[in-house]
C-alpha positions in Angstrom: -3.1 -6.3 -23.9 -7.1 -6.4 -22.4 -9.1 -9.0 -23.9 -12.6 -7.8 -25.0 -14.6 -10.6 -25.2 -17.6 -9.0 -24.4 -18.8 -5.6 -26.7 -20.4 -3.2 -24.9 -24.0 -2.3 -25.1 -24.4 0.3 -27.9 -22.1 -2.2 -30.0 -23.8 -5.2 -29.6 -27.1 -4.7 -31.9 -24.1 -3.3 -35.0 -22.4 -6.5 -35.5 -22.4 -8.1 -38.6 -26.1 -10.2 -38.7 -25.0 -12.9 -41.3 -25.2 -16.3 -39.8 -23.0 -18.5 -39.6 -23.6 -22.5 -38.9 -21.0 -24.9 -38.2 -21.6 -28.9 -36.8 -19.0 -31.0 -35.4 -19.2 -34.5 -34.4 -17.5 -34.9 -31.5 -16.8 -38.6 -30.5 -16.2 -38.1 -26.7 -16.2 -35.5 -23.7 -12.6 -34.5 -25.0 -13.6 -33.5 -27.5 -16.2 -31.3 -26.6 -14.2 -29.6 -23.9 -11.9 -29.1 -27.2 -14.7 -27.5 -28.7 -15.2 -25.2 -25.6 -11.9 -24.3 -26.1 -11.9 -23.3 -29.6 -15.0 -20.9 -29.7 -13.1 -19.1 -27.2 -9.8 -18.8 -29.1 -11.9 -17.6 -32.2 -11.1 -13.6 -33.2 -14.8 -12.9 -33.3 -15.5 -14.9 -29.9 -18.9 -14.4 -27.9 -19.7 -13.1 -25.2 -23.0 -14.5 -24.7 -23.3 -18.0 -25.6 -26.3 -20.0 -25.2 -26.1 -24.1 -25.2 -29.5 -26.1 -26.0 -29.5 -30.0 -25.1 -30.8 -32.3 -23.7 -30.0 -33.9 -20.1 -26.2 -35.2 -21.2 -25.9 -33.8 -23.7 -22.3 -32.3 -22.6 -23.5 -28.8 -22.2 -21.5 -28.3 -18.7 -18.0 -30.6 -20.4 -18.3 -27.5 -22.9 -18.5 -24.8 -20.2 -15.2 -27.0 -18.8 -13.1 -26.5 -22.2 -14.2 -22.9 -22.2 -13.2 -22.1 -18.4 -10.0 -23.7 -19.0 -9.1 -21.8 -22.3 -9.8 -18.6 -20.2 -7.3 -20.1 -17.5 -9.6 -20.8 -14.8 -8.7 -23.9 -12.7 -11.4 -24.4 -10.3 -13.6 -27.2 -11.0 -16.6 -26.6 -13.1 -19.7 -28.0 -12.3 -23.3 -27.3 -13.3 -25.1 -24.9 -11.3 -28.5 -26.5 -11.9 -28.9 -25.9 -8.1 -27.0 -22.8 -7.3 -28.6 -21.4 -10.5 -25.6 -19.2 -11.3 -21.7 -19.7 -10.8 -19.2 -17.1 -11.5 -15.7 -17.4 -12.3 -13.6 -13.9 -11.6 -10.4 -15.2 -12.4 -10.9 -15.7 -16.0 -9.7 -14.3 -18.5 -12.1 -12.7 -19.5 -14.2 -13.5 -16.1 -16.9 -16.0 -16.7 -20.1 -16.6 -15.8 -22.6 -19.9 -16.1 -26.1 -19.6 -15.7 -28.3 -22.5 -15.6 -32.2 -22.1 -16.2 -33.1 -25.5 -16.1 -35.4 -25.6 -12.8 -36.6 -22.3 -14.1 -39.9 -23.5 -16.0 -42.0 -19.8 -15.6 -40.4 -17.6 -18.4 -40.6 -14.7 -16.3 -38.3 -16.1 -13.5 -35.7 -17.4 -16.0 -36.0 -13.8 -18.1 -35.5 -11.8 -14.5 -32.7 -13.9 -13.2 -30.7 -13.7 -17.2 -31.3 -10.3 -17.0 -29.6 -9.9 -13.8 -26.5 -12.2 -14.6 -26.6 -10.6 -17.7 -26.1 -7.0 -15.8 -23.5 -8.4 -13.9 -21.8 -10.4 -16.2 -21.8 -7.1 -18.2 -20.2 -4.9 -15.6 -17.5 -7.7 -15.3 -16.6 -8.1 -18.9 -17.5 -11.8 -18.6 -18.8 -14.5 -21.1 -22.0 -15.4 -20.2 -22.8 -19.0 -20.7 -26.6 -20.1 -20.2 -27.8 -23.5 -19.9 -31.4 -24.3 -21.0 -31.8 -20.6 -22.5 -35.4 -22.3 -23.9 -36.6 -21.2 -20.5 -36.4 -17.8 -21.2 -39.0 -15.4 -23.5 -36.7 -12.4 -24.8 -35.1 -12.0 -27.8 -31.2 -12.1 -27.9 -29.6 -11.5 -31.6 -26.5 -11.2 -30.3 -26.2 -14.5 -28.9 -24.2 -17.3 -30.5 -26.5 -20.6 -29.7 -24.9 -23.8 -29.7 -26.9 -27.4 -29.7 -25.6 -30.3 -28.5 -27.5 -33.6 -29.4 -26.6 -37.7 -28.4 -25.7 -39.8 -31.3 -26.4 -43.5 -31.8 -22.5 -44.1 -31.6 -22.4 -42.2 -28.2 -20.8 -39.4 -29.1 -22.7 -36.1 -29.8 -23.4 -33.8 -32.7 -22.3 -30.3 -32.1 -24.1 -26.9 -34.3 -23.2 -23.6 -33.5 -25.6 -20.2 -34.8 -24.4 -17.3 -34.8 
């Protein structure tokens, strides 16, 4: 059995436009690798997934959870510096982009577009970091915010 993660092209602007918004609290970074674990287990799972936060937040302990439930067993780090990381062994392959020292739209929107290509060709989940840098418009993309709580733990909302 092939998993499909990803719909291709001409299916992506027919899926169903409701939204839908969830919020977890999640009281520690098990938790939210848990969580990156469970939007990948979902039926309707993404295949472009874009996590807001600040600095901290948790965004790359998500992308961990995720890359585990896709049984990839390299260690995930953020590619703040390397920009992009990719993952072939997944399954479904993933990708991580991260646009955070992107600050020109332009750049960020060229480099996503390109990841986005490839990411495509590979059948991946694409998971971006800091997708405020970029300037297009992506309705298919589930977005998911992570945000510090008083208590230390963090307040997770999905869109979709």
């Amino acid at each position: 059995m092939e998993l499909n993660l990803c719909r291709d092209a001409e299916a992506s602007g027919s899926l169903d436009t409701q939204s839908t918004d969830r919020s977890w609290v999640l009281a520690d970074l098990e938790a939210t690798r848990a969580l990156g674990r469970w939007l990948v287990e979902q039926p309707d799972r993404p295949c472009l997934l874009m996590l807001e936060g600040p600095l901290g937040a948790g965004k790359t302990s998500l992308v961990q959870g995720i890359a585990a439930a896709l049984g990839i067993d390299e260690p995930i780090t953020s590619p703040t510096f390397a920009l992009s990381q990719h993952y072939p062994q997944g399954s479904p392959p993933l990708v991580h982009l991260d646009l955070y020292r992107l600050e020109i739209p332009a750049a960020a929107n060229d480099l996503f577009l390109q990841e986005e290509e490839e990411a495509l060709s590979m059948g991946a989940l694409l998971v971006v970091e800091w997708p405020e840098r970029l300037s297009l418009p992506l309705p298919e993309a589930w977005t998911l915010t992570l945000a510090h709580r008083s208590d230390g733990g963090r307040r997770a909302t999905l869109m979709r």
